[in-house]
C-alpha positions as CSV (number, residue, x, y, z in Angstrom):
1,X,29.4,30.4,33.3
2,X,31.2,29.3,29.8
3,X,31.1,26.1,31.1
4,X,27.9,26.1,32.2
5,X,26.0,27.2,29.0
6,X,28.6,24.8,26.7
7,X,26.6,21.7,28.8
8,X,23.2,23.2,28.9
9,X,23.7,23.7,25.2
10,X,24.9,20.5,24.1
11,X,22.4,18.7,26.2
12,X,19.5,20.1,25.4
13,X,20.9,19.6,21.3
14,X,22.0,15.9,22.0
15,X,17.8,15.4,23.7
16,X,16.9,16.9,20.4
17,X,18.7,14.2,18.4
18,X,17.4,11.7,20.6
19,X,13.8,12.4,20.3
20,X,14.2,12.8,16.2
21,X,15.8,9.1,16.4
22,X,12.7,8.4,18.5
23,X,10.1,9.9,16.2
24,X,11.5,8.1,13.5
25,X,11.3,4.6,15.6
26,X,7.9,5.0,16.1
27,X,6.3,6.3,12.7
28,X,9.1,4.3,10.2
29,X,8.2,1.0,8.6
30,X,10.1,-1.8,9.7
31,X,11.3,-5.7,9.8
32,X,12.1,-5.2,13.3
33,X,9.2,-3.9,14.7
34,X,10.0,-4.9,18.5
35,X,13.6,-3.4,18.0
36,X,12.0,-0.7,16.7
37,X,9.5,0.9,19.3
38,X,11.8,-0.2,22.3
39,X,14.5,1.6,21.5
40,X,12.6,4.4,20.5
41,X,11.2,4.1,24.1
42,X,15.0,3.9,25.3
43,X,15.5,7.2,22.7
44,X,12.6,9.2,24.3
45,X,13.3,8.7,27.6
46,X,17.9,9.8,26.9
47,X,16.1,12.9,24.8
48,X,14.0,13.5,28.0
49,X,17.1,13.2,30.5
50,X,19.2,15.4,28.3
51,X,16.7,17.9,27.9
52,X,15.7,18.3,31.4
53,X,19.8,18.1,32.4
54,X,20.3,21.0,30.2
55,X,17.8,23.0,31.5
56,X,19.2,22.6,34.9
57,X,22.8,23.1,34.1
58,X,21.1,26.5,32.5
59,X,19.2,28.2,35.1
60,X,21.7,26.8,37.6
61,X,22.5,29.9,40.3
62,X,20.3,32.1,38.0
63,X,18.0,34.3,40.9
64,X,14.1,34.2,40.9
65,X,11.1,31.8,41.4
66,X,10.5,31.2,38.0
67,X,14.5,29.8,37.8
68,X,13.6,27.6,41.1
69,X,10.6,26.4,39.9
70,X,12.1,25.2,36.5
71,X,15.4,23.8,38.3
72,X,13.0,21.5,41.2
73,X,11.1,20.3,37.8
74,X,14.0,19.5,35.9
75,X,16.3,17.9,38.3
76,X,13.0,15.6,39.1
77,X,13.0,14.5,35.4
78,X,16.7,13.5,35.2
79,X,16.5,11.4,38.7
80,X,13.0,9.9,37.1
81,X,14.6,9.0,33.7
82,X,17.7,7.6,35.6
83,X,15.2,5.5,37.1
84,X,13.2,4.6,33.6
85,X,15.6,3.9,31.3
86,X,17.5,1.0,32.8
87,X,14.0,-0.6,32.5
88,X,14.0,0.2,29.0
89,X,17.1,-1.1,28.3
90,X,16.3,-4.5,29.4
91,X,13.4,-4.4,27.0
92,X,15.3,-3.7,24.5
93,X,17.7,-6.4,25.4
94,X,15.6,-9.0,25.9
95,X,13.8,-7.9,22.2
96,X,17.3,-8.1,20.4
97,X,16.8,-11.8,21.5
98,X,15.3,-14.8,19.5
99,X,12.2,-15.3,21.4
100,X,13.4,-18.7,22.8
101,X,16.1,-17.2,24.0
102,X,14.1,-14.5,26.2
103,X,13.7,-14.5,29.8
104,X,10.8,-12.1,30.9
105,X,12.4,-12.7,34.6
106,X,15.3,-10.5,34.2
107,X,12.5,-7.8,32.8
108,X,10.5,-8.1,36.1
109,X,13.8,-7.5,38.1
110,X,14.8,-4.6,36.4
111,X,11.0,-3.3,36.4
112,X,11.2,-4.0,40.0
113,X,14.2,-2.1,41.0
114,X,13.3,0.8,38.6
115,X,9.9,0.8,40.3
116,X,12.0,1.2,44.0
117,X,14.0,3.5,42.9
118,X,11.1,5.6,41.3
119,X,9.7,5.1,44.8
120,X,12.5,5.9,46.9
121,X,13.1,9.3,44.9
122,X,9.3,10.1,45.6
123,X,10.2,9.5,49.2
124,X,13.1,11.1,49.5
125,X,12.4,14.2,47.3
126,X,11.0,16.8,50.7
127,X,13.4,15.6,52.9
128,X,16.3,17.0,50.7
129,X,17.9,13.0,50.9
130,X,19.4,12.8,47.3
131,X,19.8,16.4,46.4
132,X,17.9,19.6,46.5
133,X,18.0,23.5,45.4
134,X,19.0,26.4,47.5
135,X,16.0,28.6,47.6
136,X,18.3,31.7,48.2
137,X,21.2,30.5,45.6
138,X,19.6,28.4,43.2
139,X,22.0,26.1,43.1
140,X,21.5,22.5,42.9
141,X,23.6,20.8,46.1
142,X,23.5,16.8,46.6
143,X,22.0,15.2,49.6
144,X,23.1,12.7,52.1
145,X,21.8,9.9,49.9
146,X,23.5,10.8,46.6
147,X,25.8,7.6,46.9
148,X,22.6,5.5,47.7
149,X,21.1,6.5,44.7
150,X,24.0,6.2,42.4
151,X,24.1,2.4,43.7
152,X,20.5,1.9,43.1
153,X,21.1,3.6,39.5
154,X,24.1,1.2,38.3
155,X,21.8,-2.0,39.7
156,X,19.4,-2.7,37.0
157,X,23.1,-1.9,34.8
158,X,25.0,-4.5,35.8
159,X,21.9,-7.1,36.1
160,X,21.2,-6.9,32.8
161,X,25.0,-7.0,32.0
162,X,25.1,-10.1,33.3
163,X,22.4,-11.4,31.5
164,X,23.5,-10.4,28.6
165,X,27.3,-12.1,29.2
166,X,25.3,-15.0,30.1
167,X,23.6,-15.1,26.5
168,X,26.5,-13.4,24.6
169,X,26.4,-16.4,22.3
170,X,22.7,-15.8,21.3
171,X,23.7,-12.0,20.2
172,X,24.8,-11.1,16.9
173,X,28.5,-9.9,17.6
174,X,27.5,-6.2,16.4
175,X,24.5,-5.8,19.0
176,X,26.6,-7.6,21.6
177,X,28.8,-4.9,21.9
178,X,26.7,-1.9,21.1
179,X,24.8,-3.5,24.0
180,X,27.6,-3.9,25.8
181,X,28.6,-0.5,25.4
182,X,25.6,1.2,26.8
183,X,26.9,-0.5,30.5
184,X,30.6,0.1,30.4
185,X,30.7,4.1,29.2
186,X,28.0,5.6,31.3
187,X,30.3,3.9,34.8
188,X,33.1,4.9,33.3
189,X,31.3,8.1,33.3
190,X,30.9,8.3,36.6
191,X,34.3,7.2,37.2
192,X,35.7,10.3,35.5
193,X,33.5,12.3,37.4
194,X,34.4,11.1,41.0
195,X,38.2,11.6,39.9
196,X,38.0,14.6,37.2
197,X,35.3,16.5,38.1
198,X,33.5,16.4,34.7
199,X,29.8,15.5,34.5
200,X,30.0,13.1,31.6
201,X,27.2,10.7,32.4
202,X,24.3,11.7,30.6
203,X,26.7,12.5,27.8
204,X,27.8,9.0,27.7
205,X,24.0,7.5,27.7
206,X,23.0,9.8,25.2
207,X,26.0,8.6,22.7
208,X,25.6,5.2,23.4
209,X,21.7,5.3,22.3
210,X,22.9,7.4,19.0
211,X,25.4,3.9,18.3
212,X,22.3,1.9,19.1
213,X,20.1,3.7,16.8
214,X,22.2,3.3,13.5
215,X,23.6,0.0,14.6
216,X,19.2,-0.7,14.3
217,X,18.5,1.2,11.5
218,X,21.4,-1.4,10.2
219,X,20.1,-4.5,11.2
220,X,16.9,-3.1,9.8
221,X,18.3,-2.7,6.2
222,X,19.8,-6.4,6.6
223,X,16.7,-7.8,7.4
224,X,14.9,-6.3,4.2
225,X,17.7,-7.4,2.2
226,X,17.5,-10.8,3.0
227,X,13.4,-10.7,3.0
228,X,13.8,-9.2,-0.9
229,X,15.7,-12.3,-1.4
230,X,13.8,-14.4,-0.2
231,X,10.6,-13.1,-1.9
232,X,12.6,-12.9,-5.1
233,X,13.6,-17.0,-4.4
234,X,9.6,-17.4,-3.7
235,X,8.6,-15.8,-7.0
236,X,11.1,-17.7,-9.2
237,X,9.9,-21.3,-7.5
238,X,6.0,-20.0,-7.7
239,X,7.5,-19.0,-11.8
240,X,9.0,-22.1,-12.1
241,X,5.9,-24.6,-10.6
242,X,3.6,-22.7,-12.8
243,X,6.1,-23.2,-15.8
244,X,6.1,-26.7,-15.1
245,X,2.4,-27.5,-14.1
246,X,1.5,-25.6,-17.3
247,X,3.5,-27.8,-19.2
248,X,2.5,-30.8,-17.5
249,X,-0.6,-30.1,-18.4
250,X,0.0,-30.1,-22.0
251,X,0.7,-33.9,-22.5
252,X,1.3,-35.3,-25.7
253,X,-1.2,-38.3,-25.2
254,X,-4.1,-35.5,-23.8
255,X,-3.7,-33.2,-27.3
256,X,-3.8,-37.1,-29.0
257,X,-7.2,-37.9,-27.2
258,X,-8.4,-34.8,-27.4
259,X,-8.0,-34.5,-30.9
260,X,-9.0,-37.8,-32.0
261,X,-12.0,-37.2,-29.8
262,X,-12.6,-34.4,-32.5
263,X,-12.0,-36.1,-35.2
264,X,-14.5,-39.4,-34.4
265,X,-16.9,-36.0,-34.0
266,X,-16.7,-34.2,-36.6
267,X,-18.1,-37.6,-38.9
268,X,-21.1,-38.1,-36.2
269,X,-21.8,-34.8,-34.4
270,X,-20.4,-31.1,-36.5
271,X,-21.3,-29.0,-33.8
272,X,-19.9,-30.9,-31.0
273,X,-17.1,-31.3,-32.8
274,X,-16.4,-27.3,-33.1
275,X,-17.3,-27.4,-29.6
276,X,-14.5,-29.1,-28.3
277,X,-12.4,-27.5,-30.7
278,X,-13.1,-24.0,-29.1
279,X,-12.7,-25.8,-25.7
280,X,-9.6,-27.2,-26.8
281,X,-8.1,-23.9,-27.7
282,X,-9.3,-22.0,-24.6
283,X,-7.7,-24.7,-22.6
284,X,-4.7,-24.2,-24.5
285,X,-4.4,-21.1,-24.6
286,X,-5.3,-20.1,-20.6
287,X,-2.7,-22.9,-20.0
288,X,-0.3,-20.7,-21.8
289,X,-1.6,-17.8,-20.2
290,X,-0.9,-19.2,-16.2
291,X,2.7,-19.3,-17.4
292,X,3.3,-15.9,-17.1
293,X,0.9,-15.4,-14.0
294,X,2.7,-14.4,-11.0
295,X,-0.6,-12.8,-9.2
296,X,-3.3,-15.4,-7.9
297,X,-6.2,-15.0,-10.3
298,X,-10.2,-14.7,-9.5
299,X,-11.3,-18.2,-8.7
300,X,-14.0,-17.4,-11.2
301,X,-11.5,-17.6,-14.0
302,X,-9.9,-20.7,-12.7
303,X,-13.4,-22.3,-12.5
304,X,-13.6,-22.0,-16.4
305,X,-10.3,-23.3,-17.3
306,X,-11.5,-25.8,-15.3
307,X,-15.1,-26.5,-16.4
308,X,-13.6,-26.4,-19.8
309,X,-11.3,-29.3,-18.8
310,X,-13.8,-31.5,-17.8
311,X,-16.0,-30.6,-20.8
312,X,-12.9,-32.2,-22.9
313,X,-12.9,-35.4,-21.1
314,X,-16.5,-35.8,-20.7
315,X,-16.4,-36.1,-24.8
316,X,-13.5,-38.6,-23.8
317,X,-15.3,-40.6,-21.0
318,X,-18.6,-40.8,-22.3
319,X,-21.1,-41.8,-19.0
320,X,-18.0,-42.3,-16.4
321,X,-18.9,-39.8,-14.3
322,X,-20.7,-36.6,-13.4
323,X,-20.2,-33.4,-12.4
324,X,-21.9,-31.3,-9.7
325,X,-20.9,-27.3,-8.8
326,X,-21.9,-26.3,-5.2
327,X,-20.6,-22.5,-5.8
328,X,-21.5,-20.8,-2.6
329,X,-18.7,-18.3,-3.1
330,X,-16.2,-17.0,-5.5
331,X,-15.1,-13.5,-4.7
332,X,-12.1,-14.6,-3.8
333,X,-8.5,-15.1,-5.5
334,X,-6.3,-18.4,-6.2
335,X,-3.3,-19.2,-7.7
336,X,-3.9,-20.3,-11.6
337,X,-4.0,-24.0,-12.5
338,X,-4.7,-24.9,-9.0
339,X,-8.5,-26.5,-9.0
340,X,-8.0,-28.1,-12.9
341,X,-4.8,-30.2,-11.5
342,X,-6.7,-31.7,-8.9
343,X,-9.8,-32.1,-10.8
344,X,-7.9,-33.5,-13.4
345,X,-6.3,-36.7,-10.6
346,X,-9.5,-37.1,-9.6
347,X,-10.8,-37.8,-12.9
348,X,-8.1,-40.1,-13.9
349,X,-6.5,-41.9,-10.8
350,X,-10.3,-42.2,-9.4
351,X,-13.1,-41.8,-11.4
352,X,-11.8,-43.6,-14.6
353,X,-10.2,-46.5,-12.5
354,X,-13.6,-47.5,-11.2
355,X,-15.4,-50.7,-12.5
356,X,-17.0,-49.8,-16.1
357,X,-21.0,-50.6,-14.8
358,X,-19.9,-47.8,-11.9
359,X,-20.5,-44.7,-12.7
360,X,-18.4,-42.1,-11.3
361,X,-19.7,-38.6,-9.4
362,X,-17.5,-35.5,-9.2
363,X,-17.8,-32.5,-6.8
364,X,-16.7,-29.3,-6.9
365,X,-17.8,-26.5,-3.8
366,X,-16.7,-23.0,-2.6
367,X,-17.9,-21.9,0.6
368,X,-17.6,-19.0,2.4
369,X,-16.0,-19.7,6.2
370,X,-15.8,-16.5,7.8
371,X,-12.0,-15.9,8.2
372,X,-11.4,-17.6,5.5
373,X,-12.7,-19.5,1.8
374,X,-12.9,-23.3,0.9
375,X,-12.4,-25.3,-2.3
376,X,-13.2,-28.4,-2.5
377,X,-12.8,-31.4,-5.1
378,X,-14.5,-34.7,-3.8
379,X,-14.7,-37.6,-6.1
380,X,-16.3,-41.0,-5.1
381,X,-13.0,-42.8,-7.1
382,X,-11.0,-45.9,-5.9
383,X,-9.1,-43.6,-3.1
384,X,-5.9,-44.1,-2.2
385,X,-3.5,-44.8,1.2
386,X,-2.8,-41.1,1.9
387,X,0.2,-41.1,4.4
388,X,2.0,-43.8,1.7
389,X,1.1,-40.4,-0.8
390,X,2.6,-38.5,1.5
391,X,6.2,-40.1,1.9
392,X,6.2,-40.7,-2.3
393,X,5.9,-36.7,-2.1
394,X,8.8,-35.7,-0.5
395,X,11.1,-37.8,-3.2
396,X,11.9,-34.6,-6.2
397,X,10.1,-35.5,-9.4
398,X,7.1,-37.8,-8.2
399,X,3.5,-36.7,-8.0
400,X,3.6,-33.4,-9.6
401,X,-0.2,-32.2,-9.0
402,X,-0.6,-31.9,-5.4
403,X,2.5,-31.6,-4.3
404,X,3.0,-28.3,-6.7
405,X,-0.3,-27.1,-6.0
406,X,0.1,-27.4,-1.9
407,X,3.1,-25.3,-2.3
408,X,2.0,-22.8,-4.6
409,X,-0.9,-21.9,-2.5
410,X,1.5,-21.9,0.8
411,X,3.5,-19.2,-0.8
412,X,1.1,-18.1,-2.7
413,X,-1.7,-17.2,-0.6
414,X,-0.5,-18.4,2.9
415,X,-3.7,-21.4,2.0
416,X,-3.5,-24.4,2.9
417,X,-4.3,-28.0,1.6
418,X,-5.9,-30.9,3.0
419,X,-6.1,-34.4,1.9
420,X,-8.4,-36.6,3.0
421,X,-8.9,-40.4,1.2
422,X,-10.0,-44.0,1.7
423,X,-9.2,-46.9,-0.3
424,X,-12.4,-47.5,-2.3
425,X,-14.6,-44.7,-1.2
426,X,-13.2,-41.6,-2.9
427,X,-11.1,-39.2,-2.0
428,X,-11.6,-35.3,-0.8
429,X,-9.1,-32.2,-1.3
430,X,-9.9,-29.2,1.0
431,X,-7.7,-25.6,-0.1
432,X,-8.4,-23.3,2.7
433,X,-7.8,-20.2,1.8
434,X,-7.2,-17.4,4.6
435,X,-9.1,-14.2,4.2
């Protein structure tokens, strides 16, 4: 009786563990979501079978129909989750995989012989085939079929073994043998009972999905390492484009322009000339400003820094070109110094390049898309051969603008940004932004 009440005891504690590891599965954040909520499966369905087993090894030989009734339910739920959780397991294997690596067919054949064997124990259950209670004893006794069932347990156990030696390579060497683990000790189990005498099985499973959980729970902590450092890597090349962009922006021979812009204006036109000034400054100073943006600002803002810019060169490039706003949307965010940069190569590798008697005609939209925004900066410039761009953009240190601005939105906004030219014609720059 000792005996008896140190399994149902110990059982019904490890089922405990098992569905706390589960809960946690289920409700914690994670990296590994798929990891996650199959093992937890795998967790609730041991905590089940450990549960159910201690309850049976309890009332075990105990006298009355309220012991039988509780022995014929819990011996059901053990054979059931000794059906289930093979199935599980192979979700849970397949989901420790890369998804190229994955072959659903191995789930369908485990599915399948779980499904039999779920079958077969319905089948089998009144006619006593795989085990039954004594009505006068109480005691649980094995059936005829015990041996069949035992084969059809250790099935789905060594297909998916297989499988898994077959992709060992694709494992990381830590899962592989956690994995591994969770088919060798449970027949080894078994082994030790046929020769021994002690029921160790469900002991076995239940330790083997305790190794799994904080060998997860590991992988888990990995994974958000490595994403922290690779967000921290993102932020200090978005830090370091902006750095440089803003910069960029500041040329020498733009402050020289400007300035003498200002000066040629302050002996014909006062007003315009303090104008400029103040635009001058606010460019100047929102430049600065972007340099220590890491957020994406309200378009609304970048907009100004950007009428502002044109505002300066109009002074500059007196009749070259116009400027129309199509602003159909702006409650929205974007990365600072994004529209200006590209408003700032249309004005001066197409507007400005066009013949002097051609005047030049600058647009600049937001629209509202439904899943997501656009921006876009259409000039009627010379244009330009986009796919020789292209090729000039992958060598470090040419073409600045785009190329910086493209990536900062990527990172920045998951956006994305479109080019779109022809020699003579103009040239259009789409930033789709995804809500």
């Amino acid at each position: 009786m000792v005996v008896q009440y140190i399994y149902a005891g110990t059982e019904i504690l490890s089922g405990i563990m098992c569905w706390v590891a589960a809960i946690y599965l289920f409700v914690a954040s994670s990296q590994i979501t798929e990891q996650y909520r199959s093992l937890g499966a795998i967790e609730l369905g041991t905590g089940l079978l450990m549960i159910s087993d201690g309850l049976a090894w309890y009332y075990n030989g105990i006298p009355g129909g309220h012991a039988f009734m509780i022995l014929n339910i819990s011996n059901f739920l053990v054979f059931t989750c000794n059906a289930v959780i093979p199935a599980s397991y192979g979700i849970y294997i397949l989901y420790s995989l890369k998804s190229e690596d994955r072959d659903v067919r191995v789930l369908y054949l485990l599915g399948g012989i779980s499904i039999f064997t779920e079958l077969f124990l319905l089948l089998s259950y009144p006619k006593r085939f795989i085990y039954w209670i004594d009505p006068v004893t109480n005691l649980y006794q094995r059936g005829p079929g015990f041996a069949f069932w035992s084969v059809l347990f250790f099935l789905p156990v060594i297909v998916a073994s297989i499988f898994v030696f077959r992709k060992r390579h694709a494992f990381n060497r830590r899962r592989f043998k956690v994995i591994v683990m969770f088919a060798i000790l449970p027949i080894a189990a078994v082994i030790i009972n046929v020769f021994v005498g002690m029921s160790l099985s469900n002991y076995a499973i239940c330790f083997c999905v305790l190794i799994m959980f904080m060998q997860v729970l590991q992988d888990n902590v990995k994974v958000m390492v490595e994403q922290k450092a690779l967000i921290k890597k993102r932020e200090d090349e978005i830090s370091d484009m902006m750095n440089r962009i803003a910069l960029s922006q500041i040329k020498p021979h733009f402050l020289y322009n400007a300035l003498n812009s200002i000066c040629v204006l302050c002996d014909e036109d006062k007003e315009q000339a303090k104008k400029v000034t103040n635009d001058l400054a606010d460019y100047l100073r929102q430049n600065l400003e972007s340099m220590e943006s890491r957020e994406p600002i309200p378009f609304e803002k970048e907009l100004e820094h950007t009428r502002t810019y044109i505002e300066i060169e109009k002074v500059r490039f007196v009749d070259r070109f116009d400027v129309e706003y199509r602003i159909n949307a702006t409650d929205f965010t974007i990365p600072a110094l994004t529209v200006q940069p590209l408003v700032e190569n249309a004005v001066k590798h197409g507007l400005c390049k066009k013949k002097m008697d051609e005047k030049g005609h600058l647009v600049i939209s937001s629209d509202d898309c439904g899943d997501h925004f656009k921006v876009t900066i259409e000039d009627n410039g010379v244009g330009f051969d986009v796919a020789e761009y292209e090729q000039r953009e992958v060598i470090p240190g040419h073409h600045i603008g785009i190329r910086n601005v493209r990536k900062r939105v990527q990172l920045m906004e998951n956006a994305e940004l479109k080019v779109h030219s022809e020699i003579g014609k103009g040239t259009r720059i789409d930033i789709i932004i995804p809500k």
